[in-house]
Every structure is written in structure tokens, then in C-alpha cells.
Backbone bond lengths (Angstrom), bond angles and torsions (degrees), N, CA, C in turn:
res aa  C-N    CA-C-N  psi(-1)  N-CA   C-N-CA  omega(-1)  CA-C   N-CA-C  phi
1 X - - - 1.462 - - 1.518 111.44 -
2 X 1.420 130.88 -34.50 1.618 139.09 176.15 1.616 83.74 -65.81
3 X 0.873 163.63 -73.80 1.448 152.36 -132.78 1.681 92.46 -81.14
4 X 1.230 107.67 -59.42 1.669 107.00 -166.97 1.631 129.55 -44.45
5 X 1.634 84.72 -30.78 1.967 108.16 -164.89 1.761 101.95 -63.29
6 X 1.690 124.50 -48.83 0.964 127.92 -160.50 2.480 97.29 -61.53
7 X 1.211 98.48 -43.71 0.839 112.95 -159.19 1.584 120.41 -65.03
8 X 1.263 102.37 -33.95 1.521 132.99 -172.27 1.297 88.96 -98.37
9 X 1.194 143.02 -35.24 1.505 135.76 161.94 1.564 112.25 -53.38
10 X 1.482 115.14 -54.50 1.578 117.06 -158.43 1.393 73.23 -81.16
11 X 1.144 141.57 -74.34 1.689 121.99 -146.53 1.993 118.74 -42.74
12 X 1.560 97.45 -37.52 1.633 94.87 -171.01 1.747 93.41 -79.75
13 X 1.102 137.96 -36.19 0.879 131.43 173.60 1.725 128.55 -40.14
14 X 1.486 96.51 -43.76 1.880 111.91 170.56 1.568 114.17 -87.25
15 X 1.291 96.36 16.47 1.726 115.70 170.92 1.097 110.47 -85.66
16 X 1.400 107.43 150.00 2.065 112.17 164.83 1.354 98.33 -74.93
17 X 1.206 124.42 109.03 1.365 150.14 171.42 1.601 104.67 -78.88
18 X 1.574 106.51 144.68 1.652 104.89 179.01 1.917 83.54 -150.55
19 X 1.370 96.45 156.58 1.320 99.21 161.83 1.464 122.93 -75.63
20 X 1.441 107.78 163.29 1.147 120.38 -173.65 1.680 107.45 -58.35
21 X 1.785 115.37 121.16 2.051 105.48 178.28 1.593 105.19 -52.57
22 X 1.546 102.17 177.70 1.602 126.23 172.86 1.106 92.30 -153.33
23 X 1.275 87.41 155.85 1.812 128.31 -175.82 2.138 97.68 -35.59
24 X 1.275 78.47 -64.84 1.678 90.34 -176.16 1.325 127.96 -63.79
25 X 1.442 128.53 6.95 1.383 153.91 -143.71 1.581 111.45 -22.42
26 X 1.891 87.17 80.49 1.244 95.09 171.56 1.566 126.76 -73.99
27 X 1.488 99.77 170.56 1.799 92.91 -163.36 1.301 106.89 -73.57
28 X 1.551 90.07 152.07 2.194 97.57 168.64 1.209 114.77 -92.10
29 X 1.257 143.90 120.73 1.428 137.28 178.97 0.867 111.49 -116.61
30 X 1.199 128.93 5.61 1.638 133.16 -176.73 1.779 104.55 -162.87
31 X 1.695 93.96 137.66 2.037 88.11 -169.12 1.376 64.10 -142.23
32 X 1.512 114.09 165.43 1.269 135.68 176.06 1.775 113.78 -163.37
33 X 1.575 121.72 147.02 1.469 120.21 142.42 1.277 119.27 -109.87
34 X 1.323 112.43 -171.92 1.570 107.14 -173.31 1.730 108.19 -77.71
35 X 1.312 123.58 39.08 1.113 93.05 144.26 2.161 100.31 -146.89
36 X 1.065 105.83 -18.76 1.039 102.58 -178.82 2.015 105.43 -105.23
37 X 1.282 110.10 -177.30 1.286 122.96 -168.99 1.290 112.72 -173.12
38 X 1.807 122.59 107.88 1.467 125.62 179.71 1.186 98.19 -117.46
39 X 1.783 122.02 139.85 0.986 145.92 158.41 1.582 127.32 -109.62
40 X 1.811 124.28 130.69 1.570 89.35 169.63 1.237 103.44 -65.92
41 X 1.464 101.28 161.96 1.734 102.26 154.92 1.949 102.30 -111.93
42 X 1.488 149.99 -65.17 0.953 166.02 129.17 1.495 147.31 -70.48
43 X 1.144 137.21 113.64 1.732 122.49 149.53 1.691 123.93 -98.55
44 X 0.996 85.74 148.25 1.795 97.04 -171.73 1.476 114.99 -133.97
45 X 1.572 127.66 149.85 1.360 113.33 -174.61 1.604 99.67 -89.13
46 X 1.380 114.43 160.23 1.411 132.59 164.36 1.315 148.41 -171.97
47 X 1.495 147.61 176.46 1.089 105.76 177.53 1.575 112.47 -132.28
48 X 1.111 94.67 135.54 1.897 85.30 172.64 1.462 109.38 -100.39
49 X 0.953 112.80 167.07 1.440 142.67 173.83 1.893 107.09 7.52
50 X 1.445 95.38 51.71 1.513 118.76 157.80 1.717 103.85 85.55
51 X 1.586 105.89 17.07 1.605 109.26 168.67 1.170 99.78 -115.79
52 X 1.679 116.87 151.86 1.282 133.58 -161.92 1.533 93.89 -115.87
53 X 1.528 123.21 113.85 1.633 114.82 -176.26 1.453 102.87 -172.50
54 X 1.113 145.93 -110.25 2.034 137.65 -155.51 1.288 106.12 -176.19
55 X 1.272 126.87 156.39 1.314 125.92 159.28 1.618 98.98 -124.00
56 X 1.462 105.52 147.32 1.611 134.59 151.71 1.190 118.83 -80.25
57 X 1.349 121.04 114.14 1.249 135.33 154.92 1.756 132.90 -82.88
58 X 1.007 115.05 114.29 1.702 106.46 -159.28 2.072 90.64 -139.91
59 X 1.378 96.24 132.40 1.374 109.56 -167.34 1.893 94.28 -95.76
60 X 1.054 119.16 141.32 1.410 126.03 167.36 1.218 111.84 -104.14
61 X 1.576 131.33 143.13 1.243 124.48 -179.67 1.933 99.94 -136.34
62 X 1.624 109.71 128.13 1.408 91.89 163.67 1.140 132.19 -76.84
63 X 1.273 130.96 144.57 1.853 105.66 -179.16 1.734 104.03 -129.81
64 X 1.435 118.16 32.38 1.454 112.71 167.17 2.113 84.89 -147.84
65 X 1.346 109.32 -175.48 1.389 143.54 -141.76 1.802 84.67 -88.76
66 X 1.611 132.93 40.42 1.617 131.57 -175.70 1.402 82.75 -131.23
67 X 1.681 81.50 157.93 1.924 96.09 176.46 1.512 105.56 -82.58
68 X 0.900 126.65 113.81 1.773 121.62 159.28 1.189 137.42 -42.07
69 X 1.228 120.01 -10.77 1.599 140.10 160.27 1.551 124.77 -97.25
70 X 1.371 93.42 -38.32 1.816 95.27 -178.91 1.622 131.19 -101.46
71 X 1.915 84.81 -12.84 1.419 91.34 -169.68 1.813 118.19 -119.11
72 X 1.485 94.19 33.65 1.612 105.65 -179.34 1.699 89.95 -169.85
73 X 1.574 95.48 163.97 1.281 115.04 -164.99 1.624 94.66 -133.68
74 X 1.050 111.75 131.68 1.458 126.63 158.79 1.667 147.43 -105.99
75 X 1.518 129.36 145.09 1.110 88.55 -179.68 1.730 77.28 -166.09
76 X 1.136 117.02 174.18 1.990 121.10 176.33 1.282 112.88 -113.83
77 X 1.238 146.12 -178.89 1.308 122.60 174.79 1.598 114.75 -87.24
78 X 1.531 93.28 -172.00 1.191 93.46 -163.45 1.444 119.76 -95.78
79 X 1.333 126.22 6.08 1.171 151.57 -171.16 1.541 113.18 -169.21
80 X 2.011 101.94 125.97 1.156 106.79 175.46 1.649 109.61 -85.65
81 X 1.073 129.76 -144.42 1.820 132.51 168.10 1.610 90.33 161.97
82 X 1.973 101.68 96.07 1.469 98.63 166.99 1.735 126.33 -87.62
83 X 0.857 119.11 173.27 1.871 131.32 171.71 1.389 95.92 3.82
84 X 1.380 120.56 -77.26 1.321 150.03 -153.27 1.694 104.40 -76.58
85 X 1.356 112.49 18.86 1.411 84.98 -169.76 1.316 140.46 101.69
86 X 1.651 115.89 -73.12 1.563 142.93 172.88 1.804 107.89 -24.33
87 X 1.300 129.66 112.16 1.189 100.98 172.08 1.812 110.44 -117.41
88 X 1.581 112.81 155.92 1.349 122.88 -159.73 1.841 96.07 -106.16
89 X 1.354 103.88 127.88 1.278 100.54 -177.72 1.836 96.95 -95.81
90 X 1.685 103.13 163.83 1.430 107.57 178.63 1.488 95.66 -95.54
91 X 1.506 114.48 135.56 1.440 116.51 163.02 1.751 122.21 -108.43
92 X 0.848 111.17 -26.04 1.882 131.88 166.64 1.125 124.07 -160.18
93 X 1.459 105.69 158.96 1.610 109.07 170.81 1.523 100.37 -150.94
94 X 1.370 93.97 158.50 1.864 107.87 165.42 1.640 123.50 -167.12
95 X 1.311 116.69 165.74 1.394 107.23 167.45 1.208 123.01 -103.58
96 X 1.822 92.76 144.87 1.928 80.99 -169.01 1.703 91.00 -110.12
97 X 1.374 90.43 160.44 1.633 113.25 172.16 1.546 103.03 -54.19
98 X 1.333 128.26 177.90 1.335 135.15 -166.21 1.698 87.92 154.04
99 X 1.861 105.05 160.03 1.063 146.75 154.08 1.426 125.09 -69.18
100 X 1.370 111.75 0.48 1.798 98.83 -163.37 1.550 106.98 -87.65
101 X 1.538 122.74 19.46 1.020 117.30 146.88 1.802 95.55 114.07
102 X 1.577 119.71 159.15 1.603 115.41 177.08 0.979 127.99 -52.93
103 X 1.726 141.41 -19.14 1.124 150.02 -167.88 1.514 114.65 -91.88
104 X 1.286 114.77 -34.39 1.553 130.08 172.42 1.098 134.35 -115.15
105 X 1.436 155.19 145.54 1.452 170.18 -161.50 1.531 100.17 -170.92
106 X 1.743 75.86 162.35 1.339 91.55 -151.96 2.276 98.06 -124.76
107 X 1.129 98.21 127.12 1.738 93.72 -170.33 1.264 108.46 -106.04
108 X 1.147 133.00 179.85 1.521 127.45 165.04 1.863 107.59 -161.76
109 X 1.113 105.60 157.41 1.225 118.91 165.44 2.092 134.10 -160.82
110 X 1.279 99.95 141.41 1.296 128.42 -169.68 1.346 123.53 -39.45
111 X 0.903 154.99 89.74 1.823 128.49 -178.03 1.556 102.19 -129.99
112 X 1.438 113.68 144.56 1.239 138.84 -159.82 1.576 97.23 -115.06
113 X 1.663 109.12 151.98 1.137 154.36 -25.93 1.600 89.07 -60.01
114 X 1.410 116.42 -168.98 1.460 149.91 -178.08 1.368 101.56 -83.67
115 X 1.649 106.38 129.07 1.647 108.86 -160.22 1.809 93.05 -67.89
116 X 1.197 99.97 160.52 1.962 107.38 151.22 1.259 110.47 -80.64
117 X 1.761 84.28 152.09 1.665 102.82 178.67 1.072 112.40 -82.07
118 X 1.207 149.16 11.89 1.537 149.50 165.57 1.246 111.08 -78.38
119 X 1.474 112.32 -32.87 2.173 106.99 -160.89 1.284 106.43 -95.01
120 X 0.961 136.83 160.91 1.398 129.38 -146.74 1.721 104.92 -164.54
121 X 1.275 102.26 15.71 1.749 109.56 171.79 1.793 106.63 -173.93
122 X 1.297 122.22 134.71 1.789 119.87 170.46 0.913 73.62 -110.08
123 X 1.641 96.11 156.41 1.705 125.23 148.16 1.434 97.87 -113.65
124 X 1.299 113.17 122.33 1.417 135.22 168.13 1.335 139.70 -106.15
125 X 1.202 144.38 133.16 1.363 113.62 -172.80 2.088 103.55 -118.67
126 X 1.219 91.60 175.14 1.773 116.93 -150.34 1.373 96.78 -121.52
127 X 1.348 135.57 124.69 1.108 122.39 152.62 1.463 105.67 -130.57
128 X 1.277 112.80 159.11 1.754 142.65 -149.53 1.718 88.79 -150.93
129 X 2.063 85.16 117.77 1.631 89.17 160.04 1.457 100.16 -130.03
130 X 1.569 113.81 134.19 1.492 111.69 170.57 1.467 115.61 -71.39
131 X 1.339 102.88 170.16 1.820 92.03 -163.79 1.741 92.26 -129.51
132 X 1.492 113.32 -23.80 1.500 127.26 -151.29 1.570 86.08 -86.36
133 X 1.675 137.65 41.89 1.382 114.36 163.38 1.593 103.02 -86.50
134 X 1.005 124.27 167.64 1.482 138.56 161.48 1.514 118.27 -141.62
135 X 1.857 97.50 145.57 1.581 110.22 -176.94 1.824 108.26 -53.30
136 X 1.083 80.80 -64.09 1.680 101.75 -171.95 1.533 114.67 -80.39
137 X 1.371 122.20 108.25 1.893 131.26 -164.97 1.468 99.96 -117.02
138 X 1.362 131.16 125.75 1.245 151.79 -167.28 1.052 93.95 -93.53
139 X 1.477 139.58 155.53 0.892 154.60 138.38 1.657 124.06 -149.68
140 X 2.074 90.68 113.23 1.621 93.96 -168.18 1.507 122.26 -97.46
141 X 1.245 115.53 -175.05 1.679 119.82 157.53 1.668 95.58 56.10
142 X 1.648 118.42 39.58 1.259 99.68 164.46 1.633 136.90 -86.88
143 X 1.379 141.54 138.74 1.072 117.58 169.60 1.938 111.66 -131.81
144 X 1.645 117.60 178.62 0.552 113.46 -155.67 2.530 109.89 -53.50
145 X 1.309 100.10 176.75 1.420 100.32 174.82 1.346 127.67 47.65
146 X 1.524 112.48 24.65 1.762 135.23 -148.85 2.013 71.69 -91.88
147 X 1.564 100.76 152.10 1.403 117.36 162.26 1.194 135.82 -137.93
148 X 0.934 129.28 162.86 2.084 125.34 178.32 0.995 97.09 38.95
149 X 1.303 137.11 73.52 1.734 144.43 134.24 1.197 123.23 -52.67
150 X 1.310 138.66 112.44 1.328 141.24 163.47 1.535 132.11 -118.48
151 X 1.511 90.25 124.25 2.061 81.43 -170.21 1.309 100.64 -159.58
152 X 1.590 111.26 110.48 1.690 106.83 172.20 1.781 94.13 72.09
153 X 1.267 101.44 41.31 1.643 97.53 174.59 1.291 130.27 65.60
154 X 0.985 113.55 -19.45 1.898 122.26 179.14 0.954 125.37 -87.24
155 X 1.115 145.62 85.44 1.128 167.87 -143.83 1.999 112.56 -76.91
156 X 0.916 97.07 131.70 1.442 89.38 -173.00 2.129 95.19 -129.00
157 X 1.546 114.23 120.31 1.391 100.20 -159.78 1.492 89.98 -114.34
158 X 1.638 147.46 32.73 1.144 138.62 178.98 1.568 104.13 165.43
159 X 1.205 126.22 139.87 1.472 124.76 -176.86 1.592 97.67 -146.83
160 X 1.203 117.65 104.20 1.383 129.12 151.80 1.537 135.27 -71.92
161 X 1.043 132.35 146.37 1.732 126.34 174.97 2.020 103.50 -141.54
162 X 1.057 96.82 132.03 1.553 117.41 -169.94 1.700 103.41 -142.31
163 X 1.036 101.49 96.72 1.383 120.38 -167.93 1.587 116.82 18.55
164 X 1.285 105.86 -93.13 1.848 94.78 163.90 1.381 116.52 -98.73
165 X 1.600 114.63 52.47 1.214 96.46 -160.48 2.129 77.27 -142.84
166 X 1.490 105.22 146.63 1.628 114.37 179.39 1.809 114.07 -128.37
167 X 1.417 121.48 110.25 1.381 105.42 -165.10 1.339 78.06 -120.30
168 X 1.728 103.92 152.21 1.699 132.94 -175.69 1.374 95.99 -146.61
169 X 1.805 82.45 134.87 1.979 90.76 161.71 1.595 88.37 -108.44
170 X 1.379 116.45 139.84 1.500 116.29 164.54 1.442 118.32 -132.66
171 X 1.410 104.65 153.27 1.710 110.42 170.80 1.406 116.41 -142.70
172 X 1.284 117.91 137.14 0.955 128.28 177.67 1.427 146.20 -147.80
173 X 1.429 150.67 153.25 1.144 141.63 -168.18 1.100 118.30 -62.85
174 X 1.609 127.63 -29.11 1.213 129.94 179.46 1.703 120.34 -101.22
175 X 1.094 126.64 139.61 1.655 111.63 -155.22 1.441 86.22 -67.43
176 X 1.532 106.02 159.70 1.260 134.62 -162.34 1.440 108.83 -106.52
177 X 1.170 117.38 -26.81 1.625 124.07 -172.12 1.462 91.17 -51.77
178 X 1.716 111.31 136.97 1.036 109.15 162.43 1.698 102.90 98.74
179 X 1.407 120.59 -2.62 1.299 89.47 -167.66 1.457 112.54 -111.37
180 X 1.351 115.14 138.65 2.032 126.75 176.56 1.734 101.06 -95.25
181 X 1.807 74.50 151.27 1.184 113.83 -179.50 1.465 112.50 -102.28
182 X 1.080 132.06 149.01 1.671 145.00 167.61 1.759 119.59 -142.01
183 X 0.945 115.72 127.72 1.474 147.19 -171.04 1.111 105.66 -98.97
184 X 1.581 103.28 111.60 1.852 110.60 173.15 1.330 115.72 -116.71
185 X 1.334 114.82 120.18 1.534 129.59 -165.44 1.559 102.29 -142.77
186 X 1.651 108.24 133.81 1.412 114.34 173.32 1.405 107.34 42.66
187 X 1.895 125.29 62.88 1.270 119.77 172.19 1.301 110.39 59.00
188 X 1.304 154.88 -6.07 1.429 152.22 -160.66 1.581 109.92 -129.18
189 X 1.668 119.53 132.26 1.330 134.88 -175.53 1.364 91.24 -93.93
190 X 1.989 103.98 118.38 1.642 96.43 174.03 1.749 103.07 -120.42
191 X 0.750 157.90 -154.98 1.464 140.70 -112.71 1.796 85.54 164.31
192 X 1.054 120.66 141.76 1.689 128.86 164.05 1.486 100.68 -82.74
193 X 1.518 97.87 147.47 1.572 98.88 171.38 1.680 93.36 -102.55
194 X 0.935 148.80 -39.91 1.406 130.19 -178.73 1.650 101.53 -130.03
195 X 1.249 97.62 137.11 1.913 125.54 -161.85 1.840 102.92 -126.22
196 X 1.476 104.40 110.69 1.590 100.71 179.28 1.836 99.39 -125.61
197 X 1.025 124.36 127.27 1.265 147.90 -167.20 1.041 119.15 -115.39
198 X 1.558 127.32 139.26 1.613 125.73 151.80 1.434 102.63 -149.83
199 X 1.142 96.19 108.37 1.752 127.20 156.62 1.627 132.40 -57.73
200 X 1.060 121.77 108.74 1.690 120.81 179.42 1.360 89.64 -97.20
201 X 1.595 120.76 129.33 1.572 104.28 161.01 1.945 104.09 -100.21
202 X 1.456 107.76 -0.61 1.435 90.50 166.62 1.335 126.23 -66.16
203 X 1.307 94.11 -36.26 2.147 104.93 175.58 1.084 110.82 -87.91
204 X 1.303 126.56 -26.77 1.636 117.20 -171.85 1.798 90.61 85.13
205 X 0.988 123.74 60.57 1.448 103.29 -159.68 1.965 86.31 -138.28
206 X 1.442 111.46 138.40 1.609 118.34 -179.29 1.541 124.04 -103.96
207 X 1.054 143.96 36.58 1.435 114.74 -167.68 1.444 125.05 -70.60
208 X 1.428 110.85 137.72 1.290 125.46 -178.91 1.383 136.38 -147.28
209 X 1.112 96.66 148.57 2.103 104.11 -170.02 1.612 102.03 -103.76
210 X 0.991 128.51 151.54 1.665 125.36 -173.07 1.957 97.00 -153.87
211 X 1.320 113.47 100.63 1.487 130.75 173.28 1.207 111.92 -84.34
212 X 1.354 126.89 97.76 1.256 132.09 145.92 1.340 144.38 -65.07
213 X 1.435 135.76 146.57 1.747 115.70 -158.92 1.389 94.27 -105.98
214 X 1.790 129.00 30.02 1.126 130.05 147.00 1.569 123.93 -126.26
215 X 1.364 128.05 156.49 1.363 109.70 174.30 1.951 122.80 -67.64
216 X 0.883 117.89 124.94 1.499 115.70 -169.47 1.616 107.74 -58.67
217 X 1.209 115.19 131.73 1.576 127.69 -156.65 2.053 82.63 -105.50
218 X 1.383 123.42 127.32 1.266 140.24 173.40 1.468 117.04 -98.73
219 X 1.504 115.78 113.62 1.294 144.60 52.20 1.716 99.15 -105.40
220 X 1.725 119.27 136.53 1.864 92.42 177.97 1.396 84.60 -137.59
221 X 1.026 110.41 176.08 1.756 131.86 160.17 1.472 126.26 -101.52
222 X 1.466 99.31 141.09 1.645 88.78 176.43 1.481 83.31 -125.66
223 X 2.078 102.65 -176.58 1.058 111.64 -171.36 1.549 85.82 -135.55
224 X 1.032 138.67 114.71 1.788 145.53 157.42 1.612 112.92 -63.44
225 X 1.063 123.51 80.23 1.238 140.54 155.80 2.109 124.86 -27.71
226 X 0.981 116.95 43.57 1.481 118.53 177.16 1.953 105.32 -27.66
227 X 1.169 122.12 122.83 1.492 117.75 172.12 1.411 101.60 -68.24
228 X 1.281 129.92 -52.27 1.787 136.66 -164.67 1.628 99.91 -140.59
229 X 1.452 110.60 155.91 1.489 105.93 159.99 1.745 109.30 -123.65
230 X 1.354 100.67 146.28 1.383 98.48 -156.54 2.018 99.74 -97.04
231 X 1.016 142.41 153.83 1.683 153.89 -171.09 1.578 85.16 -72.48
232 X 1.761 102.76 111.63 1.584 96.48 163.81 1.810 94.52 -123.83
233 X 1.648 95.34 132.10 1.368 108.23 -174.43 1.200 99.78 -118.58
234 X 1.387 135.40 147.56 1.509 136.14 -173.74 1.489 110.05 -130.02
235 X 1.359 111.45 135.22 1.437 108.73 -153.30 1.491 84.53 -113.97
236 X 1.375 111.03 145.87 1.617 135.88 151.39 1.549 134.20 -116.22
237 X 1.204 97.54 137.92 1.509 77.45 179.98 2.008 106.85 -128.35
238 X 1.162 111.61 128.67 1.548 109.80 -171.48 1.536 119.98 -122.33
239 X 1.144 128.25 134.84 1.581 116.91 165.71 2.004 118.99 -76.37
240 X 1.544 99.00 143.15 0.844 107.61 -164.83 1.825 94.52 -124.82
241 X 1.147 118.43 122.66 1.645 133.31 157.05 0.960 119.80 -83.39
242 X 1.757 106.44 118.27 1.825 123.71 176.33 1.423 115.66 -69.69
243 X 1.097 113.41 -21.95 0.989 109.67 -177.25 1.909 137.58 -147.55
């Protein structure tokens, strides 16, 4: 259970998070995980390209050390379906420039026909894909009994050193099966000569021993080797007021 907690923590965390409902099910206008954050900001009627229908306005906010423009992709769905039935198709979207500073932008998108005057709230959903994963994860200035490592999402929850010998518990967003280690010492990528592993694929969870045919010299770097990275899309879901 000490191994599981870190893990089952970071995963709901990289979840579309919503607050807890109430009785009165007030609206959500803002859902967030720990690293991203969507808000509406506006809808307005209009028309593009000779259809008469609204745009959504939804503010993005970064809330960890990623660019908010370069390093996630956005988009709403592609079809609304209010109270009544009626459903709003998506015809475009984009982000527009704005002032609200490096951390936030602001996106919008189109949907056709022109809402009715009866409905008086959509629920829409938001999805956010990060873009900033990478195969290859650095990790410097390690030494022995190092803890809660985080870099590029991968979680590193314990780092041991035993003379030539390197043990890691790891977790991570991207399945782990499959993944090498490399040891950087004196400018040079060295390779383990004997690698002993045990894989949970229920947790996504790594443990591993890594034997080197030298004693490991402290502070060192490794490099975490991802085999594949898998499409992580994060779903939101928010209320939106017509009026």
C-alpha cells in the first residue's frame, strides 16, 4: 500500500478533476488537474462562413513549469445536445492571441445552428492533450536515498545506490514495460550489464536493480528510456450559461 498511495495520487491528480456535486447542482465553470486549468470565459452568437450559430470561449491556464500554448493542444467536442434534444454541430475552432499574460490563452469554438431561447445552460466537454512527453527523461544530480523525483511526468518514488549497483521504484503515465536505463559518468553513456525487473501492469508500477561493472561515482545522471509513448487526452466537462 506505501508504494501504491504515491501512484494513485499522481494518476487522479492528471485527471479532469471537478468538484465535489451538491444537492443544488450548481454550475461548473472551471474543472482543472494539476497541471492544466479550463475556464468558460464567454458565448456569443455569430456567423461563420454563411452559418448562423455561437461561439465558446474557454480560457486555459497553465498551472505547473509547461508553456500553455506550445505544450498542449486543445479542442471542445464536436457536438453539443441541449435539454431539448437540439444538437449543435462544431464547425471551427482556434486560439486567439490576448493579453492575459504567458500562463493563459484564450480558445474558442463555433457550433451551428443558433442556440434556442428556452435553454439556459450546455454542458460541454474540453479536451487537453499534452504534447511535452518525451522518450528519453534525464534525470540529474542523483545520489544515493534521493526521493519523489519528478521530471516529464515519471515519477521516480525511491533511488538506492549499492556500490555498483542502482535500485528505482518508478511510476509513470506512460506504460513502463519495456523501459532502460543508462548511466552517465565522466561524459560517457554506460549501459548495465545485468538488469532485474518487476513490473505491475495494474499500477503501472517498475521496480528495478541496474548492475554496473563499475562502482557508481555520486552525484550521477541517469536517462529513463520510455519504449513508446502512449496519446494522453484529458477530458473535462463544464457548464456553460446562454444567457
Amino acid at each position: 500500500m506505501k508504494l501504491f498511495f504515491p501512484l494513485l495520487l499522481f494518476l487522479l491528480l492528471l485527471s479532469g478533476c471537478l468538484g465535489p456535486s451538491t444537492p443544488s447542482r450548481e454550475l461548473v465553470q472551471t474543472a482543472e488537474n494539476n497541471r492544466i486549468q479550463v475556464q468558460f470565459d464567454k458565448i456569443e452568437e455569430a456567423e461563420w462562413e454563411g452559418n448562423n450559430g455561437f461561439f465558446i470561449y474557454i480560457l486555459a491556464t497553465s498551472l505547473f513549469d509547461y508553456h500553455v500554448d506550445n505544450d498542449f493542444l486543445y479542442r471542445m467536442g464536436s457536438t453539443i445536445i441541449d435539454q431539448d434534444g437540439q444538437t449543435y454541430k462544431a464547425l471551427f475552432s482556434e486560439t486567439i492571441e490576448s493579453d492575459l499574460g504567458s500562463d493563459t490563452i484564450l480558445f474558442r469554438q463555433f457550433y451551428s445552428p443558433i442556440l434556442n431561447d428556452s435553454i439556459e445552460t450546455l454542458s460541454i466537454d474540453v479536451f487537453v492533450k499534452p504534447t511535452y512527453y518525451k522518450r528519453n527523461v534525464v534525470f540529474q544530480d542523483l545520489e544515493d536515498d534521493m526521493s519523489d523525483l519528478l521530471t516529464n511526468d515519471l515519477y521516480i518514488q525511491q533511488v538506492q545506490v549499492e556500490n555498483n549497483q542502482i535500485h528505482l521504484n518508478v511510476f509513470d503515465v506512460h506504460n513502463l514495460n519495456g523501459l532502460t536505463v543508462t548511466l552517465r559518468q565522466e561524459n560517457e553513456d554506460i549501459f548495465p550489464a545485468y538488469t532485474r525487473t518487476s513490473y505491475s501492469q495494474e499500477t503501472n508500477q517498475l521496480t528495478a536493480s541496474y548492475e554496473f561493472t563499475k562502482a557508481v561515482t555520486e552525484p550521477f545522471t541517469l536517462t529513463l528510456n520510455r519504449l513508446k509513448l502512449q496519446d494522453q487526452i484529458w477530458h473535462f466537462t463544464i457548464d456553460v450559461p446562454t444567457n
